[in-house]
C-alpha positions in Angstrom: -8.4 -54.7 -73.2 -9.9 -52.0 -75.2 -7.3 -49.7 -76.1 -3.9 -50.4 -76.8 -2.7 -46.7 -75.6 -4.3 -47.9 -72.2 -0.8 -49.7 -71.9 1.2 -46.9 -72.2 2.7 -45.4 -69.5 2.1 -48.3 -67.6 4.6 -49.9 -65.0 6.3 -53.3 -66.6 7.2 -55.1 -63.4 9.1 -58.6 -63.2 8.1 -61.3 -61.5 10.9 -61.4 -59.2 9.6 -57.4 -58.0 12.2 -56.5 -60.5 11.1 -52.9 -62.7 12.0 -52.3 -66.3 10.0 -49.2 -66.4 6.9 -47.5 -67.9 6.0 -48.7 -71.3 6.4 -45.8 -73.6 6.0 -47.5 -77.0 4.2 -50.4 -78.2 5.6 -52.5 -81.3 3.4 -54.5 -83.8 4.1 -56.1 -87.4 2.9 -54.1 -90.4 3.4 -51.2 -92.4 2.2 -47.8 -91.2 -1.5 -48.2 -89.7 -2.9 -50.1 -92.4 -1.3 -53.9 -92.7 -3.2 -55.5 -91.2 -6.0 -53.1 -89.3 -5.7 -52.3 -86.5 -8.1 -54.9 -85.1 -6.7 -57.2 -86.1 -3.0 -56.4 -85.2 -1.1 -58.4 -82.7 1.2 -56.6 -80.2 4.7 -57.9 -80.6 7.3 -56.0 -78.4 6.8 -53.4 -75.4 9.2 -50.9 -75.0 9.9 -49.8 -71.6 12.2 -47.8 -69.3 13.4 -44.8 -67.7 12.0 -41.6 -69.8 11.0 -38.0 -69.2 9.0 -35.5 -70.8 11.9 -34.4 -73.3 12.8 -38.3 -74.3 9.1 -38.6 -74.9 8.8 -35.7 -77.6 12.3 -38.0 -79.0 14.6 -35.1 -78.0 16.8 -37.8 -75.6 17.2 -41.1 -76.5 15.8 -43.1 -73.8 17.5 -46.6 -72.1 15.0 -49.1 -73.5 14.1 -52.5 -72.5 12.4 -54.4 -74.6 9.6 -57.0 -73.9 8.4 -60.0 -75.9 4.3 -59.5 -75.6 4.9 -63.0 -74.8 6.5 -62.3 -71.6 3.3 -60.8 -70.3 1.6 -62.8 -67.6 -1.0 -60.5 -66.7 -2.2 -56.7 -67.6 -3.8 -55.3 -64.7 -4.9 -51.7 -63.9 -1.9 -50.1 -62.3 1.1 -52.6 -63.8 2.0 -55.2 -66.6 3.8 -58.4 -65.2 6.3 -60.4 -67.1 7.8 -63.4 -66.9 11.4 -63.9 -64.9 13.8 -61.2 -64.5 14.7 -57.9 -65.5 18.3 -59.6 -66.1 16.3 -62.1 -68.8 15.2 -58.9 -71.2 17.6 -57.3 -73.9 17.8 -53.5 -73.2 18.4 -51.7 -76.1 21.0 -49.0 -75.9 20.7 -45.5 -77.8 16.9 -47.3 -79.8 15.4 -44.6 -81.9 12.1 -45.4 -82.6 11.5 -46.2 -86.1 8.4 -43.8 -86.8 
């Protein structure tokens, strides 16, 4: 993977065919964009679900699932697949991103 905003926007799909959305934020441990670089940064958590134009721009809180980058099976071109069910992720109700 080369980019990290390749992700985004990406379909999250489980592996029982199950959908938890487009990834629309992408979580990793630090402060800001300088501990540790940004090479070297792991990606923790994926934040996915239903979202729009205006709950992009953080004018609507979006329904937000969120996804353990250890869940991740495989990242191909058009989707991301996890690991069980979309019953088996914690959706976060009301999450306001942090930035």
């Amino acid at each position: 993977m080369k980019r990290l905003a390749w992700l985004e926007d990406t379909p999250v799909v489980a592996e029982d065919g199950g959908k938890l959305g487009r990834v629309f934020e992408i979580r990793s441990p630090g402060a800001a964009e300088t501990e540790p670089e940004r090479a070297q940064r792991p990606i923790d958590c994926l934040l996915c679900g239903r979202r729009g134009l205006l709950e992009r721009l953080g004018w609507k809180e979006p329904d937000a699932w969120a996804v353990p980058w250890s869940a991740v099976l495989s990242v191909r071109t058009h989707e991301i697949l996890v690991r069980g069910r979309v019953d088996d992720y914690r959706q976060l109700g009301g999450y306001r991103s942090e930035a």
